[in-house]
DSSP file (Angstrom, degrees, kcal/mol; ACC not computed):
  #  RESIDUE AA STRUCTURE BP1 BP2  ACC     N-H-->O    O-->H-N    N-H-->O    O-->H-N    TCO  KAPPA ALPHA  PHI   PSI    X-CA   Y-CA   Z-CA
    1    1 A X              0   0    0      0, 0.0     2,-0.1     0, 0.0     0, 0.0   0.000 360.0 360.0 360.0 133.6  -41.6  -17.7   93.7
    2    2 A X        -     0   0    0      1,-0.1     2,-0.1     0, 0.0     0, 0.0  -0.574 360.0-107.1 -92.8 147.4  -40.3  -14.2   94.7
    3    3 A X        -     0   0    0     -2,-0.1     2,-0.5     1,-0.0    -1,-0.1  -0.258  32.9-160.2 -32.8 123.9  -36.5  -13.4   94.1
    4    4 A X        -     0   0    0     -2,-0.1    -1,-0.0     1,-0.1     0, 0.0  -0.965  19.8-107.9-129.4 159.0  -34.3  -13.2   97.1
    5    5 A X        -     0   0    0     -2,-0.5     2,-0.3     1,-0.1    -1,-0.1   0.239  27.4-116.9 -46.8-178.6  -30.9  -11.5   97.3
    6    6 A X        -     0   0    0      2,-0.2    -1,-0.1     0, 0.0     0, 0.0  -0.847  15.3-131.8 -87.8 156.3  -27.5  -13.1   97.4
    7    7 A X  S    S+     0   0    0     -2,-0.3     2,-0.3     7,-0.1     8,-0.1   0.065  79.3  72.5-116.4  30.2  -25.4  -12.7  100.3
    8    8 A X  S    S-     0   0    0      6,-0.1     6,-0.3     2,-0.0    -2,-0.2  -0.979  75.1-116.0-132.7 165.9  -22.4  -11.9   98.6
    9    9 A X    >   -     0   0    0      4,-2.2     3,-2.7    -2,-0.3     4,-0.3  -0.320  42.0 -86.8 -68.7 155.5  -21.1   -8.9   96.7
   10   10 A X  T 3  S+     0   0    0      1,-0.2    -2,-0.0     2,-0.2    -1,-0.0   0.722 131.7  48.2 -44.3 -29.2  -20.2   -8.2   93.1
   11   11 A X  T 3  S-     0   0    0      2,-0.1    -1,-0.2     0, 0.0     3,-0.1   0.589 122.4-105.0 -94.9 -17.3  -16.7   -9.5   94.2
   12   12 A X  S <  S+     0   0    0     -3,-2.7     2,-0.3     1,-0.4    -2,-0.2   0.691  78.2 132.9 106.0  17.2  -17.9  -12.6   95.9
   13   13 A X        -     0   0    0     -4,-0.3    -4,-2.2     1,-0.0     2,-0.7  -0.667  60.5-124.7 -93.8 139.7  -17.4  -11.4   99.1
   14   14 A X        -     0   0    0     -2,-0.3    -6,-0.1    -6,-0.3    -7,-0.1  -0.774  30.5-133.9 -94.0 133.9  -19.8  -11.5  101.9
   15   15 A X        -     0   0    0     -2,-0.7     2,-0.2     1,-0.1     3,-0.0  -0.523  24.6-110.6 -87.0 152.6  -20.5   -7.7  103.4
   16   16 A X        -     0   0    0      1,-0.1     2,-0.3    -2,-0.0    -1,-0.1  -0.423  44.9 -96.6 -90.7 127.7  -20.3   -7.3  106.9
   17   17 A X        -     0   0    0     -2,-0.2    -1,-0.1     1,-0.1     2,-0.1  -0.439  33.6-137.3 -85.2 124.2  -24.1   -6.6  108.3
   18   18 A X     >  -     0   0    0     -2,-0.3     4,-1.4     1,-0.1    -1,-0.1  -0.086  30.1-106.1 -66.2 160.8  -24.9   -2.8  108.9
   19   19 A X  H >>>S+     0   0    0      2,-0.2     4,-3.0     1,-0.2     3,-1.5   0.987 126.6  54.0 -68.0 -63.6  -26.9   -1.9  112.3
   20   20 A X  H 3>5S+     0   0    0      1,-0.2     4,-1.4     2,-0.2    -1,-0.2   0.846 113.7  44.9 -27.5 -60.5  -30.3   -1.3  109.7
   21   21 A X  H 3>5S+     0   0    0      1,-0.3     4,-0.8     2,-0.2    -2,-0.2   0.654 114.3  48.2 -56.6 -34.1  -29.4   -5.0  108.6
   22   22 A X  H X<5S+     0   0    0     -3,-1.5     3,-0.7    -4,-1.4    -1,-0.3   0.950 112.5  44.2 -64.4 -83.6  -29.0   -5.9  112.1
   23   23 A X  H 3<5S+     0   0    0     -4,-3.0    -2,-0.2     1,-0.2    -1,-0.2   0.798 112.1  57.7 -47.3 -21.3  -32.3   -4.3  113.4
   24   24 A X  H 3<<S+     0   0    0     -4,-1.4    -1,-0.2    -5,-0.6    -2,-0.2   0.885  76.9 107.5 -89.4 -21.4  -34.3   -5.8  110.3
   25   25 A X    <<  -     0   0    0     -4,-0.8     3,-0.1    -3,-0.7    -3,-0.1  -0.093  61.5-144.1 -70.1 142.7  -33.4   -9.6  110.9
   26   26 A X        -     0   0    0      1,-0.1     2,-0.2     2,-0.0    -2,-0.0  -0.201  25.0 -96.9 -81.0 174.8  -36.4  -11.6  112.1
   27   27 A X        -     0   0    0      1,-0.0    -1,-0.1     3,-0.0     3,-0.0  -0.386  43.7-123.4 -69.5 154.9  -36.4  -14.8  114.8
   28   28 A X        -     0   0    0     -2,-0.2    -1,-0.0     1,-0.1    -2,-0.0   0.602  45.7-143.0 -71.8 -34.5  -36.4  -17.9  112.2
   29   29 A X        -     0   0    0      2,-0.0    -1,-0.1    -3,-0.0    -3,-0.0  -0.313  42.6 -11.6  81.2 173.7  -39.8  -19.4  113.8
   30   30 A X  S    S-     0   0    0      1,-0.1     2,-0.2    -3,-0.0     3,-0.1  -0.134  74.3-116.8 -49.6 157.2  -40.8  -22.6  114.4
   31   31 A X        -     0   0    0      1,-0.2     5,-0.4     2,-0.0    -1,-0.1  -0.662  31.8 -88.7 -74.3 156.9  -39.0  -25.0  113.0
   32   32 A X     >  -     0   0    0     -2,-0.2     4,-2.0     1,-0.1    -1,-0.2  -0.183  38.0-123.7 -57.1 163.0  -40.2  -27.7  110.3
   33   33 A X  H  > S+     0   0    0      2,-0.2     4,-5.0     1,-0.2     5,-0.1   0.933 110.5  59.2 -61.3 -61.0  -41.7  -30.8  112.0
   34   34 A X  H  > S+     0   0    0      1,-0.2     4,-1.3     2,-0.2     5,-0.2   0.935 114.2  42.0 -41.2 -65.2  -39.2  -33.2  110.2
   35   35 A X  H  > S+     0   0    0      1,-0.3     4,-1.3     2,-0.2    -1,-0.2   0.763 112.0  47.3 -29.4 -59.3  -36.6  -31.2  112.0
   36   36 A X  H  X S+     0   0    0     -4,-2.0     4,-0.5    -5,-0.4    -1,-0.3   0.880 108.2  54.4 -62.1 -36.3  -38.0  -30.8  115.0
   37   37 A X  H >< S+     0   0    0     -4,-5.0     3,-3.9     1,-0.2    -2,-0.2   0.897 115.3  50.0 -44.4 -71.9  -38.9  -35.0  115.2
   38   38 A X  H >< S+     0   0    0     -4,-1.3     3,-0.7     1,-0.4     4,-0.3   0.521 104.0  53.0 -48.4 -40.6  -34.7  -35.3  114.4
   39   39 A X  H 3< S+     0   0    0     -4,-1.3    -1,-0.4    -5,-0.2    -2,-0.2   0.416 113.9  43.7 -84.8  13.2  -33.4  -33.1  117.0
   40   40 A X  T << S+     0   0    0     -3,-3.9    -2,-0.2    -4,-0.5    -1,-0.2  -0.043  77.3  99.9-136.0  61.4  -35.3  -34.8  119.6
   41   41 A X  S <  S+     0   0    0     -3,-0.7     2,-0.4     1,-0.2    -2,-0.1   0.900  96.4  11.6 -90.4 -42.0  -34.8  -38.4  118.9
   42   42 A X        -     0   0    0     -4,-0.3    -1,-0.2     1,-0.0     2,-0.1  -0.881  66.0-149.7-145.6 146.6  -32.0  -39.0  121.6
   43   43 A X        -     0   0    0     -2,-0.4     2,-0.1     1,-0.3    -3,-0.0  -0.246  63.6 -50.9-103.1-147.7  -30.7  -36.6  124.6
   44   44 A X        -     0   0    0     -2,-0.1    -1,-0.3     1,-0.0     2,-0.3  -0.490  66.5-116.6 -84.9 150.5  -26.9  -36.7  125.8
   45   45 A X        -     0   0    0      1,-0.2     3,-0.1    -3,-0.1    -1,-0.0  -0.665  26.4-149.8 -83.3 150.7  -26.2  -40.9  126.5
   46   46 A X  S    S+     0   0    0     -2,-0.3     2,-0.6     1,-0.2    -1,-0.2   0.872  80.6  20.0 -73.7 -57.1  -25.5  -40.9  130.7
   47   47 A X  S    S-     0   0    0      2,-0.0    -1,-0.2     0, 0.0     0, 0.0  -0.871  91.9-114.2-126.8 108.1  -23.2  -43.9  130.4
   48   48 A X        +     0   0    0     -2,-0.6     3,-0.0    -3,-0.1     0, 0.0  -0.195  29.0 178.2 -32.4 128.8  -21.5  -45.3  127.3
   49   49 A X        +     0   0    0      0, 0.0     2,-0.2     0, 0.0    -1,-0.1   0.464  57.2  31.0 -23.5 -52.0  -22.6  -48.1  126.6
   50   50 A X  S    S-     0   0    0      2,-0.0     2,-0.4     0, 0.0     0, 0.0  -0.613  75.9-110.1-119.2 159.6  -20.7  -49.1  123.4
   51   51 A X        -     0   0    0     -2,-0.2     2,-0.7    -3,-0.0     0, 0.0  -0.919  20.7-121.6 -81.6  88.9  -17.0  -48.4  122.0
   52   52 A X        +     0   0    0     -2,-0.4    -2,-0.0     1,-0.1     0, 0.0  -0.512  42.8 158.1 -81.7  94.0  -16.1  -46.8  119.8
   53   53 A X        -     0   0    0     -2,-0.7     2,-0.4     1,-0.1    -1,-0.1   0.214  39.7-129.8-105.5-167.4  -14.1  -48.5  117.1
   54   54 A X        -     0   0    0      2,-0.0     2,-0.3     0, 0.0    -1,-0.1  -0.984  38.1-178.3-137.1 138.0  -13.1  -48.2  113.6
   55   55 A X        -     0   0    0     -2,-0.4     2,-0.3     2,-0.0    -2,-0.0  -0.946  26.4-134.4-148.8 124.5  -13.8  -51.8  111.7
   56   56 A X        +     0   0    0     -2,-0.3     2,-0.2     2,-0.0    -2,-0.0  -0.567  34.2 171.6 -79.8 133.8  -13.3  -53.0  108.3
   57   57 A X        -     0   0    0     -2,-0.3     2,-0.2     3,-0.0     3,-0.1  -0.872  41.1 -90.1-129.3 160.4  -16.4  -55.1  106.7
   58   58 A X     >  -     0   0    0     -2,-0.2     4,-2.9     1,-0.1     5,-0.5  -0.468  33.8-130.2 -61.1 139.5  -17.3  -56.4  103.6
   59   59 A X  H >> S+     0   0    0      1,-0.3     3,-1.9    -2,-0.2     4,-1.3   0.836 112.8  46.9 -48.5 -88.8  -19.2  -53.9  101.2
   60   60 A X  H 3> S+     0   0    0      1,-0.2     4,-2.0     2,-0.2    -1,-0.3   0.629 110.1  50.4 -23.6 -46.6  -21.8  -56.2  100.5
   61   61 A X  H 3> S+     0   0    0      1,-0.2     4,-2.5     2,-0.2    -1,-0.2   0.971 116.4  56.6 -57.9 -53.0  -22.2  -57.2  104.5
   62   62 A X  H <X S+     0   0    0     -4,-2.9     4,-2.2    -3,-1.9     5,-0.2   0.974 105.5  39.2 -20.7 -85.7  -22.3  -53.1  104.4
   63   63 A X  H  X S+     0   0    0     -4,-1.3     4,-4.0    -5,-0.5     3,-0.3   0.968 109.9  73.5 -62.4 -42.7  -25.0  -52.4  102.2
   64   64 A X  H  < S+     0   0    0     -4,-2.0     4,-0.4    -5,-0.3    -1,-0.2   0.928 103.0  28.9   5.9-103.7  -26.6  -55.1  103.8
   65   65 A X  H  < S+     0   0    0     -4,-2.5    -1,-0.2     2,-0.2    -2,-0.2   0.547 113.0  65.3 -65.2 -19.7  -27.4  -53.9  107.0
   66   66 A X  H >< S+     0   0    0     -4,-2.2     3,-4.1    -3,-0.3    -2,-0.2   0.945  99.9  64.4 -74.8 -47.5  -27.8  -49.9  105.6
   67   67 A X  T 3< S+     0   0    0     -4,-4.0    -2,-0.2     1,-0.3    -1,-0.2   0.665  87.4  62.5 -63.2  -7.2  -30.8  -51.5  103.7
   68   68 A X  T 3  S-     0   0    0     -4,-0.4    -1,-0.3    -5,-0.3    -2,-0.1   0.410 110.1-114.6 -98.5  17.6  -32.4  -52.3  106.4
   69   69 A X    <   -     0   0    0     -3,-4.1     3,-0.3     2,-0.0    -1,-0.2  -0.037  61.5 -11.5  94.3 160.3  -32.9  -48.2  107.9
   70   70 A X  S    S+     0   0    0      1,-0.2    -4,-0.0    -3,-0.1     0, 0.0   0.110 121.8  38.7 -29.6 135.0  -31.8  -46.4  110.7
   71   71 A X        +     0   0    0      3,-0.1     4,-0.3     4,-0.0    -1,-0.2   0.904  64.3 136.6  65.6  41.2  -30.1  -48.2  113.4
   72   72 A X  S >  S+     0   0    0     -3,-0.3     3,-0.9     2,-0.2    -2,-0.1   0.841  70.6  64.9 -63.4 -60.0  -28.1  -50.8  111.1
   73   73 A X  G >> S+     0   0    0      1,-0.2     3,-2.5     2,-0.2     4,-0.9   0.898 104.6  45.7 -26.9 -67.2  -24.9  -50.1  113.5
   74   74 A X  G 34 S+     0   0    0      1,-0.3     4,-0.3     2,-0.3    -1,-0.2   0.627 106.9  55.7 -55.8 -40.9  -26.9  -51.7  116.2
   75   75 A X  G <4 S+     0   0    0     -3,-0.9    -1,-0.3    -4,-0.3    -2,-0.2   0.167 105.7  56.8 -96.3  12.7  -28.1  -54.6  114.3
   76   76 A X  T <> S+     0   0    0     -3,-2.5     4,-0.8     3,-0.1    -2,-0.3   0.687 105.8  44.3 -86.5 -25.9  -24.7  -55.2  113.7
   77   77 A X  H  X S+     0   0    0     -4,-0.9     4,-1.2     2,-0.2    -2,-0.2   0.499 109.7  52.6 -97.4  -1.8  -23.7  -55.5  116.9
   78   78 A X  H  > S+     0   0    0     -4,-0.3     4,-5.8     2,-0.2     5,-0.3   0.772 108.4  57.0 -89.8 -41.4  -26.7  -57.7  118.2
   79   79 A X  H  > S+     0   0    0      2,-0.2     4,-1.6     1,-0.1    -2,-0.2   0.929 110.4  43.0 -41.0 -39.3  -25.6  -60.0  115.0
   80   80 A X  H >X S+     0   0    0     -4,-0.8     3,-1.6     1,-0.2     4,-0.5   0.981 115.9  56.7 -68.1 -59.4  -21.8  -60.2  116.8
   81   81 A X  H 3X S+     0   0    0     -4,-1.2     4,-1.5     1,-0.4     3,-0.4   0.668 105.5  40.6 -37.2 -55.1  -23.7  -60.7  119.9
   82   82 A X  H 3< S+     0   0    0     -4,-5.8     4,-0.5     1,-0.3    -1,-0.4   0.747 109.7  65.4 -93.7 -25.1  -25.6  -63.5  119.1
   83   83 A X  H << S+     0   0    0     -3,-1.6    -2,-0.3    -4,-1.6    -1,-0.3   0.605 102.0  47.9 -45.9 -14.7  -22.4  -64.8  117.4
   84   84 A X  H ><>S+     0   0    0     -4,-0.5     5,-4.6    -3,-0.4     3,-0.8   0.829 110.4  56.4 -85.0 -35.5  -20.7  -64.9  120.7
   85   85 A X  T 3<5S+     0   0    0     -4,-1.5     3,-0.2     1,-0.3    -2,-0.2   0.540 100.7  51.9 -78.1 -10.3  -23.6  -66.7  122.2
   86   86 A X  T 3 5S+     0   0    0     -4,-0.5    -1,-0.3     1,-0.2    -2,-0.1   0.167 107.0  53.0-114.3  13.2  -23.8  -69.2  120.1
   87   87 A X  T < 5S-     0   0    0     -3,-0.8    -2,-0.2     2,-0.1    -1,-0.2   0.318 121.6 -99.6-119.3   6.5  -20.2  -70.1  120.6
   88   88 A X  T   5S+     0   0    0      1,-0.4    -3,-0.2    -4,-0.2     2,-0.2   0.262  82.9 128.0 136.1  12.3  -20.6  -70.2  124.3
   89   89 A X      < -     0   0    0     -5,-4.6     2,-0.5    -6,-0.1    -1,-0.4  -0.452  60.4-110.1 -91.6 161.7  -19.0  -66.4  125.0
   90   90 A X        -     0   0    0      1,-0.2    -1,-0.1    -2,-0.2    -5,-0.0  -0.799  13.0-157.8 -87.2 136.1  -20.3  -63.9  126.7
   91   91 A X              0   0    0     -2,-0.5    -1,-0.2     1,-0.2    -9,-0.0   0.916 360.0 360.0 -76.6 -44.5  -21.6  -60.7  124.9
   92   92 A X              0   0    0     -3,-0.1    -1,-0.2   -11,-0.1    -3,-0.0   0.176 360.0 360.0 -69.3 360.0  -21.2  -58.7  128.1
């Protein structure tokens, strides 16, 4: 694995990039795939949808719902949902 530089100075400082330094820096290039997949899961929402709150749960209920992957939030709120409906409220 070849050596690369640090981008700070003996003092810990970072030095302010010279015009050579300037001219020599490259485009980055594609990005990795994983990356790319992740920046283009979701564009700007048109119309909120949701609230945004802040809400205390139990840990366990927590970990819970993380174990079950991406989009846990969601399947929290379908749970409340379907609590409402089955006490005769409306989710909506």
């Amino acid at each position: 694995m070849p050596r690369t530089r640090t981008l700070t100075d003996a003092s810990g400082e970072v030095p302010p990039l010279t015009d050579a330094a300037l001219r020599a820096l490259q485009p980055a290039g594609k990005l990795p795939a994983a990356l790319q997949r992740k920046l283009g899961v979701r564009g700007p929402q048109r119309t909120p949808t949701k609230e945004r709150i802040t809400i205390r749960l139990s840990h366990d209920v927590v970990e819970q719902f993380r174990a079950t992957g991406d989009g846990w939030q969601t399947r929290i709120d379908k749970a409340l949902q379907e609590w409402l409906s089955a006490r005769g409220h409306s989710a909506t």
